[in-house]
N, CA, C and O atoms as CSV, one atom per row, in Angstrom:
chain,resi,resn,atom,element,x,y,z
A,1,UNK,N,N,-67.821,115.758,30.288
A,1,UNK,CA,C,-69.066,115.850,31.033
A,1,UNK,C,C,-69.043,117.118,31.884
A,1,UNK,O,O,-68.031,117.400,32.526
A,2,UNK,N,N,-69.819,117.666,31.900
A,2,UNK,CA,C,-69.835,119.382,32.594
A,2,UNK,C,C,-70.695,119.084,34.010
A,2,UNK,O,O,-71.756,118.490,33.821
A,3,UNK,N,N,-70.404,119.385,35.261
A,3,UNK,CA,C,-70.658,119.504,36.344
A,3,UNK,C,C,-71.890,120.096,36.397
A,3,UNK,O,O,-72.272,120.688,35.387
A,4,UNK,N,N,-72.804,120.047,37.661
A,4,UNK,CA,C,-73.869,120.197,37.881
A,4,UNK,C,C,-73.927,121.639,39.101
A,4,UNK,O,O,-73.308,121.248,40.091
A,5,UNK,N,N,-74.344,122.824,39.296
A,5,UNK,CA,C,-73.869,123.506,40.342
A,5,UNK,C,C,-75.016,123.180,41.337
A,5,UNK,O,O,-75.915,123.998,41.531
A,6,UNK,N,N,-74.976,121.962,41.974
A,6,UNK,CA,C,-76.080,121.724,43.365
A,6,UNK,C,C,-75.031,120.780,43.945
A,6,UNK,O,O,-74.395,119.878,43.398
A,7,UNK,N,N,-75.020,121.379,45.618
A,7,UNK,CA,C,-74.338,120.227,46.358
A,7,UNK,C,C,-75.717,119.773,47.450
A,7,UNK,O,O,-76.720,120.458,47.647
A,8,UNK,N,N,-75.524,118.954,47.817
A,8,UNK,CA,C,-76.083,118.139,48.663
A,8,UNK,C,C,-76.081,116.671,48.824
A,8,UNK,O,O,-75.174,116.036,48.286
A,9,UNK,N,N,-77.092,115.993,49.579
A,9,UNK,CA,C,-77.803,116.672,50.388
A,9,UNK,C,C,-77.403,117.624,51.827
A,9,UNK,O,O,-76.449,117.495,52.595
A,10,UNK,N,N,-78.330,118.431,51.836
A,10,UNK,CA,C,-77.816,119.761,53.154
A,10,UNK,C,C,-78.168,118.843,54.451
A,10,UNK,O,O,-77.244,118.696,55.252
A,11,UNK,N,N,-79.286,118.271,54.713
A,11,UNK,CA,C,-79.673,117.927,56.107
A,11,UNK,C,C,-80.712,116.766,55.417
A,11,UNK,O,O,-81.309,116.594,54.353
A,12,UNK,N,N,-80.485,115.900,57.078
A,12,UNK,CA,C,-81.991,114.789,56.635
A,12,UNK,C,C,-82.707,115.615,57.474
A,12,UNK,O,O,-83.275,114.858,58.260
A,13,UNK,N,N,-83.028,116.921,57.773
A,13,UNK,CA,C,-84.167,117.488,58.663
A,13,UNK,C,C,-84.062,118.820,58.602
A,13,UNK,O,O,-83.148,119.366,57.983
A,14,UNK,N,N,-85.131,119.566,59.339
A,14,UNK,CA,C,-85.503,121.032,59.086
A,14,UNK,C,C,-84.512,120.924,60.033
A,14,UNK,O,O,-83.682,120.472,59.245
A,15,UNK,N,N,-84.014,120.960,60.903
A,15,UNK,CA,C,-83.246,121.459,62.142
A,15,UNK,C,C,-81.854,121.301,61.423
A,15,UNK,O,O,-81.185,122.329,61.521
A,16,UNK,N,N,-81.304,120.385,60.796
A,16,UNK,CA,C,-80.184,119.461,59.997
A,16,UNK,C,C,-79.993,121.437,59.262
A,16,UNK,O,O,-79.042,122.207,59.400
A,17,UNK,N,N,-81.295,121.640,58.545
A,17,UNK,CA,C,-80.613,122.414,57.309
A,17,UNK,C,C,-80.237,124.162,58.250
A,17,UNK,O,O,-79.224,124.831,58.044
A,18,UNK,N,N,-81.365,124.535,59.236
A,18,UNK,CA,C,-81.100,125.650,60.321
A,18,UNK,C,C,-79.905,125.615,60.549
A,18,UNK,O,O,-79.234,126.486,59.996
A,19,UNK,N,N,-79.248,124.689,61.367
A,19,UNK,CA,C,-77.916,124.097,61.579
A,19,UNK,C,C,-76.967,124.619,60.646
A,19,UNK,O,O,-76.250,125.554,61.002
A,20,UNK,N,N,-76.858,124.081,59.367
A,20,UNK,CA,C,-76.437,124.381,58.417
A,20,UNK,C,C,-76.050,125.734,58.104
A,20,UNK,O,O,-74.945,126.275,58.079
A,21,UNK,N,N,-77.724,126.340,57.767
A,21,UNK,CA,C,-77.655,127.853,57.273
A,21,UNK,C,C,-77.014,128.451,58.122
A,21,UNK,O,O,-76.304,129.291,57.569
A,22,UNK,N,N,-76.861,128.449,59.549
A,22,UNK,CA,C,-76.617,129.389,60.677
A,22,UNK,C,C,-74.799,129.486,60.491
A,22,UNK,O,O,-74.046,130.459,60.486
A,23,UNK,N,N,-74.527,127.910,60.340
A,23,UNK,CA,C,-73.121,127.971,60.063
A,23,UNK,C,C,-72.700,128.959,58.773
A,23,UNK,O,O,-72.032,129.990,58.838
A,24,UNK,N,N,-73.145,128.490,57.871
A,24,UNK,CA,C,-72.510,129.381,56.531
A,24,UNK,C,C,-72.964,130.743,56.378
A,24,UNK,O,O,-72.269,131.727,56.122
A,25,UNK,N,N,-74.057,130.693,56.541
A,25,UNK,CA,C,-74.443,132.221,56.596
A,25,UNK,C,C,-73.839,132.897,57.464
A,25,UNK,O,O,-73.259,132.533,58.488
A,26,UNK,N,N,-74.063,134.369,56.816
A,26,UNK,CA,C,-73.996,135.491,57.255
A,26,UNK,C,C,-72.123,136.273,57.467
A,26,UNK,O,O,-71.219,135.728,56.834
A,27,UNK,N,N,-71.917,137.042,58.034
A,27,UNK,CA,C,-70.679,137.454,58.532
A,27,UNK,C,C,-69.448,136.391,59.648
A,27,UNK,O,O,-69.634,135.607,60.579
A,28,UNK,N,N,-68.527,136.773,59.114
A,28,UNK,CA,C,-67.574,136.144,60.411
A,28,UNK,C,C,-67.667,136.686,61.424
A,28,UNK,O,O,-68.523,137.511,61.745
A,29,UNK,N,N,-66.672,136.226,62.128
A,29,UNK,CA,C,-66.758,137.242,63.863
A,29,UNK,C,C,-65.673,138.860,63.382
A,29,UNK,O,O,-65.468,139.600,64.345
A,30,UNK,N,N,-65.294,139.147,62.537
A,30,UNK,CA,C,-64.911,140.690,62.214
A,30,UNK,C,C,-65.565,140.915,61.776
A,30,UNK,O,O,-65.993,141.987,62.203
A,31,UNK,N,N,-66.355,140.385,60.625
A,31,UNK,CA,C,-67.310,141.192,59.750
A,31,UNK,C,C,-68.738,141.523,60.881
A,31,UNK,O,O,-69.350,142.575,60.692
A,32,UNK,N,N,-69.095,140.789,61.770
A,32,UNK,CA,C,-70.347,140.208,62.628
A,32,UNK,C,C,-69.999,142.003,63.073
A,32,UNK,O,O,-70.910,142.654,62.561
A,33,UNK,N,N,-69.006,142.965,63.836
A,33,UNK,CA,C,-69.546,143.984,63.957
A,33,UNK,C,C,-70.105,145.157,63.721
A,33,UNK,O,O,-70.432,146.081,64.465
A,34,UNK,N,N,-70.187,144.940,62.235
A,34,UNK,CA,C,-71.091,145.819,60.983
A,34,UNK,C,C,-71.770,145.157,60.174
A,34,UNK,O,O,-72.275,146.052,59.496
A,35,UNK,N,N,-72.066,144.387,59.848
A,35,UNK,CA,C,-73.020,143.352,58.935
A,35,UNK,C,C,-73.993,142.735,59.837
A,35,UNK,O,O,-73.372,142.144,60.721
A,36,UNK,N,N,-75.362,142.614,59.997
A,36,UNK,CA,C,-76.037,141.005,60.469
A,36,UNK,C,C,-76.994,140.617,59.216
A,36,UNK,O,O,-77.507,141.261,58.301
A,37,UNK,N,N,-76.990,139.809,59.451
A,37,UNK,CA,C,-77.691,138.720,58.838
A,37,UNK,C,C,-79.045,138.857,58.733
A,37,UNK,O,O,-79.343,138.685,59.914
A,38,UNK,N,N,-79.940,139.018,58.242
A,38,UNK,CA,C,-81.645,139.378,58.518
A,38,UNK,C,C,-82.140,139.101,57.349
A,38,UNK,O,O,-82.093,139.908,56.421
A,39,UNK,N,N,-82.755,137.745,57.240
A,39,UNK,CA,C,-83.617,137.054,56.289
A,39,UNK,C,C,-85.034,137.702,56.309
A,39,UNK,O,O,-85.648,138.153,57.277
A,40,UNK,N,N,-85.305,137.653,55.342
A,40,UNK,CA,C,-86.945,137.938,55.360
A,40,UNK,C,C,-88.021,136.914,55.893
A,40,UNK,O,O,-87.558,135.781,56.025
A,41,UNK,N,N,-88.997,137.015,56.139
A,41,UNK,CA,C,-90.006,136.106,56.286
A,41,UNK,C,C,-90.266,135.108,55.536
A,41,UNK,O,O,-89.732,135.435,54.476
A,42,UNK,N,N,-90.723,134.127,55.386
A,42,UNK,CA,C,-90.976,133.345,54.282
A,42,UNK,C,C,-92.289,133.526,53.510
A,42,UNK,O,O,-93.215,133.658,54.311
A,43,UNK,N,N,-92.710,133.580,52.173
A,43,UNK,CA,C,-93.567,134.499,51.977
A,43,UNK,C,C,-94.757,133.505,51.906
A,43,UNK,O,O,-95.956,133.783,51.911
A,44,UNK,N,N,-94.118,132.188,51.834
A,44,UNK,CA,C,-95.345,130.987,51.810
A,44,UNK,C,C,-96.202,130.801,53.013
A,44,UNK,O,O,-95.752,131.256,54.065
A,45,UNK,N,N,-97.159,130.314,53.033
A,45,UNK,CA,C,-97.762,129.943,54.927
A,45,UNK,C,C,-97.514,128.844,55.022
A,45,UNK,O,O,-96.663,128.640,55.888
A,46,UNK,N,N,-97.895,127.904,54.479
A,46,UNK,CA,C,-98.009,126.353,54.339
A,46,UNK,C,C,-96.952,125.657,53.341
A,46,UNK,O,O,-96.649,126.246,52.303
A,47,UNK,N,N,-96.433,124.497,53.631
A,47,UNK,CA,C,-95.681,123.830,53.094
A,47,UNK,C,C,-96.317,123.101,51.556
A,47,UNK,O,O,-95.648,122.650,50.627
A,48,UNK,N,N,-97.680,123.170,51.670
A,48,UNK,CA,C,-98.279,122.921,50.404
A,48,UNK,C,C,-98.140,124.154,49.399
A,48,UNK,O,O,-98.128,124.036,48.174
A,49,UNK,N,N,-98.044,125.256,50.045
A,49,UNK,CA,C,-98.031,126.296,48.891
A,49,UNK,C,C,-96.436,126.641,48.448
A,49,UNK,O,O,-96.102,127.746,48.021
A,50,UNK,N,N,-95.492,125.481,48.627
A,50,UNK,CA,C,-94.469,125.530,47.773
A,50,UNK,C,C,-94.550,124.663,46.289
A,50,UNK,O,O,-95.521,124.000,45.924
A,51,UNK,N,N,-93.427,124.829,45.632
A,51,UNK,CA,C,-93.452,124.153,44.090
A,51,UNK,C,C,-91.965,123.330,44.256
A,51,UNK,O,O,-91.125,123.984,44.874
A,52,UNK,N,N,-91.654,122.371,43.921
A,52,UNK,CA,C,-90.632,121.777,43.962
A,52,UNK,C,C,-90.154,120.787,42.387
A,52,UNK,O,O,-90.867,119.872,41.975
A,53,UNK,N,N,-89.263,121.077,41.917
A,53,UNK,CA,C,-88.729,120.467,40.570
A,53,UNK,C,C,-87.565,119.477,40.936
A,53,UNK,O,O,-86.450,119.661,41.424
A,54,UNK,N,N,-88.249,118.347,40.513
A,54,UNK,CA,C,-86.845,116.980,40.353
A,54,UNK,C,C,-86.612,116.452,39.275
A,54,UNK,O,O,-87.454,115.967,38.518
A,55,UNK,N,N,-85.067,116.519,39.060
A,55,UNK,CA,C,-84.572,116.047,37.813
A,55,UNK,C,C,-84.467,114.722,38.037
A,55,UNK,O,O,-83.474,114.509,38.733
A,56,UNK,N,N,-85.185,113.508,37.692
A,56,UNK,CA,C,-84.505,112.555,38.141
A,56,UNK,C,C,-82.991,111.609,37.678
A,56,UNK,O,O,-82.493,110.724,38.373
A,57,UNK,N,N,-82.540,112.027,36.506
A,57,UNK,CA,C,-81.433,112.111,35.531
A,57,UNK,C,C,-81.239,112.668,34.583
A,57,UNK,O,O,-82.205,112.581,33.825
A,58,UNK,N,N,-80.084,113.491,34.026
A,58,UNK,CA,C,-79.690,114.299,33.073
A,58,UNK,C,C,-78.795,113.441,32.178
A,58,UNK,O,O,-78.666,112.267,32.523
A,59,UNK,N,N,-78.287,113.771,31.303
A,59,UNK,CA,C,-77.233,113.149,30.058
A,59,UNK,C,C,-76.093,113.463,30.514
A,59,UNK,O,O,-75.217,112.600,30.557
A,60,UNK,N,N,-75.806,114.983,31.031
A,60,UNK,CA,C,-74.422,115.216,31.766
A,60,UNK,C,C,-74.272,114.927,33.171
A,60,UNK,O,O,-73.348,115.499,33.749
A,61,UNK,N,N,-75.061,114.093,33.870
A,61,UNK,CA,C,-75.356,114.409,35.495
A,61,UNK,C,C,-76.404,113.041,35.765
A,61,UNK,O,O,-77.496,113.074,36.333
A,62,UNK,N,N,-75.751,111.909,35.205
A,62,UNK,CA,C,-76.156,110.855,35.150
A,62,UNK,C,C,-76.849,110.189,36.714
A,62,UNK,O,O,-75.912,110.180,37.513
A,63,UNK,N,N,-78.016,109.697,37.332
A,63,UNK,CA,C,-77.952,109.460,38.672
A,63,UNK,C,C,-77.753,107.983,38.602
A,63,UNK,O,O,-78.175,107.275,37.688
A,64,UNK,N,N,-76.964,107.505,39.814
A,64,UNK,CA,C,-77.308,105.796,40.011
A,64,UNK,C,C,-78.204,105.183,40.439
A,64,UNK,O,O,-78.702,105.616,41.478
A,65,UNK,N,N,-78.724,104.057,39.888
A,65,UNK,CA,C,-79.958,103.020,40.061
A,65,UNK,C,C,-80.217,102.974,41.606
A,65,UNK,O,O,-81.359,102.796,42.029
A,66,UNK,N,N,-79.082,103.146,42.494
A,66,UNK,CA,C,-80.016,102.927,43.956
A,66,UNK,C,C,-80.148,103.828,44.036
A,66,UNK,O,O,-81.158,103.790,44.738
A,67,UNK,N,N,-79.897,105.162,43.845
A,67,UNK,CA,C,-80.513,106.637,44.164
A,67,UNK,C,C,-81.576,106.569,43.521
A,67,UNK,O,O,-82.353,107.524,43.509
C-alpha cells in the first residue's frame, strides 16, 4: 500500500493553523538574520471564492467509517 503525502489535521481553527505556520515557517534564529519570511497577499477576497477537493476514500489510503 503506498502512502499518501498529506499530514493532518493542522488546526481545528484559523488561529490553530497561524499558530502552526508561524512555527514551521520561515528561517531559524541563524538563518532569521538574512532570510525573512514574506508571504504574499492572498489573492482571494472572500472565503467563497475558494475551491476545495475531498477525497473521501482511495484504494491505497483507505478512510475509517467514523471518519
Amino acid at each position: 500500500m503506498a502512502d499518501i503525502s498529506v499530514i493532518g489535521p493542522l488546526g481545528r481553527s484559523a488561529a490553530d493553523v497561524a499558530l502552526g505556520l508561524s512555527i514551521m515557517a520561515g528561517p531559524d534564529e541563524i538563518d532569521a538574520r538574512g532570510i525573512k519570511l514574506q508571504l504574499p497577499a492572498a489573492a482571494k477576497k472572500s472565503l467563497g471564492d475558494y475551491k476545495i477537493g475531498i477525497i473521501y476514500s482511495h484504494p491505497t489510503a483507505p478512510v475509517d467509517r467514523e471518519i
